[in-house]
N, C-alpha and C positions, 0 to 999 in steps of 0.2 A: 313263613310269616306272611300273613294278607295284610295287604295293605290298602286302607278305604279312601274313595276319592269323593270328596263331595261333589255334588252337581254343578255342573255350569253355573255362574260365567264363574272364572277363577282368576279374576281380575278384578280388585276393590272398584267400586262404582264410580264412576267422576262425578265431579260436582257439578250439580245442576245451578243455573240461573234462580231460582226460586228457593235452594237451599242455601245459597250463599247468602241470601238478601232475608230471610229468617232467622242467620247465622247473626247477623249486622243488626236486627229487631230487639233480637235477645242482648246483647253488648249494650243496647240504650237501656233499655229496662232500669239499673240501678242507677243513672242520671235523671230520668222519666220520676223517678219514686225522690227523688233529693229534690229536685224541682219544684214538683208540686208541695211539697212537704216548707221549702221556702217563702214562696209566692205565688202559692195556692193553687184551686181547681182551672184557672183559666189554660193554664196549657193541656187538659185536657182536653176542651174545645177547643183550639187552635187545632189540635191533633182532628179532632172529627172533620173540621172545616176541611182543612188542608188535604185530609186523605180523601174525602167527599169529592173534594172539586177536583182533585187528582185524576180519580179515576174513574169522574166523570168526563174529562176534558181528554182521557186517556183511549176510552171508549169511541165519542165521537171522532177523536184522529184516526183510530185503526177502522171505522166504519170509513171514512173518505180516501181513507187509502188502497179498501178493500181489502184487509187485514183480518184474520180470524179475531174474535173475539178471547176466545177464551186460553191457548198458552201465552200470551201477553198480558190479560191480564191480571192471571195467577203467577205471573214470577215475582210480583212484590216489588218489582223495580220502582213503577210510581210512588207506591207505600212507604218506599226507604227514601225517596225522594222528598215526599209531604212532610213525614217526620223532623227529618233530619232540618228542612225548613220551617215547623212549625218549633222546636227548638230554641232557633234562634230570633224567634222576634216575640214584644213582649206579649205577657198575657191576655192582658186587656185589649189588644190590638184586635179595632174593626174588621168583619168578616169579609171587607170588601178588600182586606191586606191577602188574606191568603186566597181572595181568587183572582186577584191580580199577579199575585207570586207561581201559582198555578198553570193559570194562562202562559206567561212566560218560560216557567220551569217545561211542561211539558208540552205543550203546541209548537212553541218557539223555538228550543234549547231543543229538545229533543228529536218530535216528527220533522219538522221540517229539513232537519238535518237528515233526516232518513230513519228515525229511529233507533231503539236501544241499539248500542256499538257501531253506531254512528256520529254521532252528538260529538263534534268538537269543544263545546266546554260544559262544564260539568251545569247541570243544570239546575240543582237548586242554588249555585252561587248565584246561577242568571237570573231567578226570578227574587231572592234575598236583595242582589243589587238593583233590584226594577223597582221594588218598593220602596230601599232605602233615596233612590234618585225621586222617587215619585213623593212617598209620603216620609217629610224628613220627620216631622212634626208628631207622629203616631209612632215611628218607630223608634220616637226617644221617651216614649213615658212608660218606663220601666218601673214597678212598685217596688217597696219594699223592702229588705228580707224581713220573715216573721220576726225576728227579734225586737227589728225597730219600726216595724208600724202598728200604729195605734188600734188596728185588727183590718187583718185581710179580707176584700170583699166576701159574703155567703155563694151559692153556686146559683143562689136568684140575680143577684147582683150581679154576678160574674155573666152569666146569661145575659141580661138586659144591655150592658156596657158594652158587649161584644157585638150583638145585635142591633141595637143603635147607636152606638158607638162614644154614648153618653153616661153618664152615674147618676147612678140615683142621688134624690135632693139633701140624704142621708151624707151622703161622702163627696168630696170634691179632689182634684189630683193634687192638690197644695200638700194636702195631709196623708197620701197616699203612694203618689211616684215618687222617686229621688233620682237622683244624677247618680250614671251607674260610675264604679271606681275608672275606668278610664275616660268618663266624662268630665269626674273630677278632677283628675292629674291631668287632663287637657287644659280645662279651664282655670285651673291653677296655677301652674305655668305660666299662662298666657299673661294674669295678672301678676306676675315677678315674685309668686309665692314660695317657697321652698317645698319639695317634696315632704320633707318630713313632717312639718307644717301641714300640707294636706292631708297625710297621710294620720293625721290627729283624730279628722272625721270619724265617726262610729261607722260607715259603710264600709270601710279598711277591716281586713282580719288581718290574721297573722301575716300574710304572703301578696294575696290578693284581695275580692271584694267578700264580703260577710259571706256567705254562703257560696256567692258564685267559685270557690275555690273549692266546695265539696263537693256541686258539681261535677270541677273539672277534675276532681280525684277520682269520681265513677266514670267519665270520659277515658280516662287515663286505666279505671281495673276492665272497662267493656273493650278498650282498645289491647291491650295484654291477652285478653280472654280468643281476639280476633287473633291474634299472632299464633299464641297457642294451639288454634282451630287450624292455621294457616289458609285464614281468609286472605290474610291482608301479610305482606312482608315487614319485615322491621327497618326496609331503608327510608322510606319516606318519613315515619316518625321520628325516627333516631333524628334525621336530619333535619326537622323542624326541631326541634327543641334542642337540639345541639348546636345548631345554626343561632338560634334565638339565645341563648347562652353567652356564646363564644364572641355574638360580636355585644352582647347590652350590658357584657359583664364589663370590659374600660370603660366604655362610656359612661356604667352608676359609679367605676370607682373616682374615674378621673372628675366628673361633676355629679355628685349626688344629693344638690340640690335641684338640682331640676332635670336630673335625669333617673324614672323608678326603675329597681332593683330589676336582674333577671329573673325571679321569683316573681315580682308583679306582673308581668309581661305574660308568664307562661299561666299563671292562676287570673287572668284578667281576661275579662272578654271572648271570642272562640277560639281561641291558636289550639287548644286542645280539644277540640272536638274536631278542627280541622286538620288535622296534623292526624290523627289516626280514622278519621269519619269521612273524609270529605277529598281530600287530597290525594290519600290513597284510592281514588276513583281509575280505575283500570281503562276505563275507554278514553277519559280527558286526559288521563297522564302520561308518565312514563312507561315504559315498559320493562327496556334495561334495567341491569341493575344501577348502573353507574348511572343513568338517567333516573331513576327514581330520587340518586343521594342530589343530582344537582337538583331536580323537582324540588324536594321539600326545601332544600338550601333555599331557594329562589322564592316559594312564598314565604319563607320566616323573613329573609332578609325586605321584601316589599312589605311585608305587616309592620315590619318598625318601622320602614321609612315613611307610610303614608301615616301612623299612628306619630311620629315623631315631625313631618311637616306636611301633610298634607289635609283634607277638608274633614277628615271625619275623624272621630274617635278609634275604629277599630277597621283595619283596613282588610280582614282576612278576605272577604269576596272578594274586594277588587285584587288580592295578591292573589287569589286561586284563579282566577280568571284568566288573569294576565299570562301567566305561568301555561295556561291553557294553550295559549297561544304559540307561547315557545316549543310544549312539547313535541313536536312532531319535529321541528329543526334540534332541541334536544339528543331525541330517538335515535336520529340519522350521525350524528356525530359522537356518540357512544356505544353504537353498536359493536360486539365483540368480532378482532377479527378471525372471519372462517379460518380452519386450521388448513395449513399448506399454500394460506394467500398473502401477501405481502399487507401491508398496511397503507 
C-alpha cells in the first residue's frame, strides 16, 4: 500500500493579524446592515470618515516612527478600530467627531504607546471617551428609529449635516433626534418617575430601545460567529452579560420602579457590542483565562455603576478603560501555577 504525503508545510497556518481583523469586519456586517436600515445612510459616512482619518493618522505615525508602510497598514487593525468607533456614535455626528476620535484612538492610544500590541488601553474606548468628554452635546443627538420619525434624513441631507454639522432649513433636531432608551431611564428616574411609566414611551421595544435591541441581536449572532471561528474566547462574554444579569436581576426584583430590567441593561446601549467587540481586545485585556472571567466581570459591574450613579447614560468606555488598567495587575494574580511549583 503507497501511501501519499501532501506537500509541505503539514502544519494548519496560524492566524495572521490581518485575518483575524477581517474575521471581526465580517461579525459587524449583520449590525452595519440593521443600523442603517434603522437610522439610516449616516453611519455609512461615519464609517468612511472614521476609516479615512484612521488610516491617514495611521500612516503619518508609522512614517515618524520610521515604520514600513505597508504590513501595518494592511492588517486592518486601524479599520477595526474606526469601525467599531464609528458604530458607536450617532449618525449625524460632525466630521470633526471622528477626527478627533481618531486622533486619539490612534496617535494617542496606540503609536505612542508603541504601537499595535503595545497600547495599554484599548483604543477606540480612548478616542469614543475623548469625544464623549469633549463634545457632550453632539454625542447626544441620536435620531430616530425608522418607525418613529417622521422620515430619515436623504443621503444629501445626511452629507450636508455631517459636513457642516447643520440641517437643512427642511428638518430641524426637534422632530428628528430623540432621547436614546437609557437617556430616558436616566432621566426618568431622576424625576421620581417609575420605570414602567417610562418605559410607556414608544422608543421602548420589548427588552430594550426600538431597534437598538436588533442591533444588539446581530452584535450578539457576529459575536457567536467570532467564538465559532475562535477569534475571540467565550470567557469575556459570558462574563459580561452573566455579570450584568446576576447582579441587576435583585436590584429590578427588589425595586422595579426605578430599577430597569436585566433585559434592558443587556438590549440598551453598547454592553453587547462590548462584551464581545471591544473587551475581548487581546492586547488591553486579559490573557488568562481566569483573568478574562474577572475582566468582563469588572466592566459589566462599572457599566451599571456609572449608568446607575454616575454622569453619563452609558458608562461602557469609561468601564473598559478602567478595567484597562487593571488588567496587567489582573494577568499577574491569575496566572496558572507552573506544574511542579508551589503556589
Amino acid at each position: 500500500m503507497q501511501l501519499t504525503l501532501s506537500g509541505p508545510p503539514h502544519f494548519p497556518p496560524i492566524n495572521t493579524v490581518g485575518g483575524i481583523m477581517r474575521q471581526v469586519l465580517f461579525a459587524l456586517i449583520p449590525a452595519l446592515v440593521a443600523h442603517c436600515w434603522f437610522f439610516g445612510w449616516g453611519i455609512l459616512f461615519q464609517l468612511a470618515l472614521a476609516v479615512g482619518f484612521a488610516l491617514a493618522f495611521e500612516a503619518v505615525m508609522l512614517r515618524l516612527r520610521g515604520k514600513p508602510l505597508q504590513p501595518f497598514i494592511s492588517d486592518y487593525s486601524a479599520v477595526v478600530t474606526a469601525v467599531l468607533f464609528a458604530l458607536c456614535v450617532p449618525p449625524l455626528a460632525p466630521w470633526w467627531i471622528s477626527l478627533t476620535g481618531m486622533l486619539f484612538a490612534i496617535v494617542i492610544a496606540k503609536h505612542l504607546y508603541g504601537g499595535l500590541g503595545s497600547n495599554l488601553f484599548n483604543p477606540t474606548m480612548v478616542g469614543l471617551a475623548a469625544v464623549i468628554i469633549a463634545f457632550p452635546i453632539d454625542l447626544s443627538q441620536w435620531l430616530a428609529p425608522r418607525s418613529l420619525s417622521p422620515g430619515l434624513p436623504g443621503l444629501a441631507e445626511t452629507l450636508r449635516a455631517i459636513l457642516t454639522g447643520q440641517l437643512p432649513a427642511s428638518l430641524n433636531w426637534d422632530t428628528l433626534s430623540q432621547a436614546t432608551p437609557l437617556d430616558a431611564l436616566r432621566t426618568g428616574v431622576a424625576e421620581n418617575r417609575m420605570v414602567t411609566e417610562i418605559r410607556a414611551n414608544p422608543i421602548f421595544g420589548d427588552f430594550g430601545g426600538r431597534g437598538w435591541e436588533w442591533i444588539a441581536n446581530f452584535y450578539l449572532l457576529g459575536g457567536l460567529y467570532l467564538i465559532w471561528r475562535r477569534v475571540i474566547s467565550w470567557h469575556v462574554p459570558v462574563a459580561v452579560l452573566a455579570t450584568t444579569i446576576i447582579v441587576s436581576t435583585p436590584m429590578w426584583l427588589l425595586g422595579p420602579d426605578v430599577n430597569p430590567s436585566p433585559l434592558q441593561h443587556i438590549f440598551s446601549g453598547a454592553l453587547v457590542i462590548a462584551a464581545f467587540f471591544i473587551a475581548t481586545d487581546p492586547v488591553s485585556g486579559c490573557s488568562t483565562l481566569r483573568g478574562k472571567l474577572v475582566f468582563g466581570a469588572g466592566v459589566a459591574l462599572l457599566t451599571l455603576a456609572i449608568r446607575r450613579f454616575g454622569g453619563y447614560p452609558d458608562g461602557v468606555a469609561f468601564a473598559v478603560l478602567l478595567m484597562n488598567m487593571l488588567a496587567p495587575l489582573i494577568d499577574r494574580l491569575t496566572t496558572p501555577r507552573a506544574y511542579g511549583h508551589p503556589r
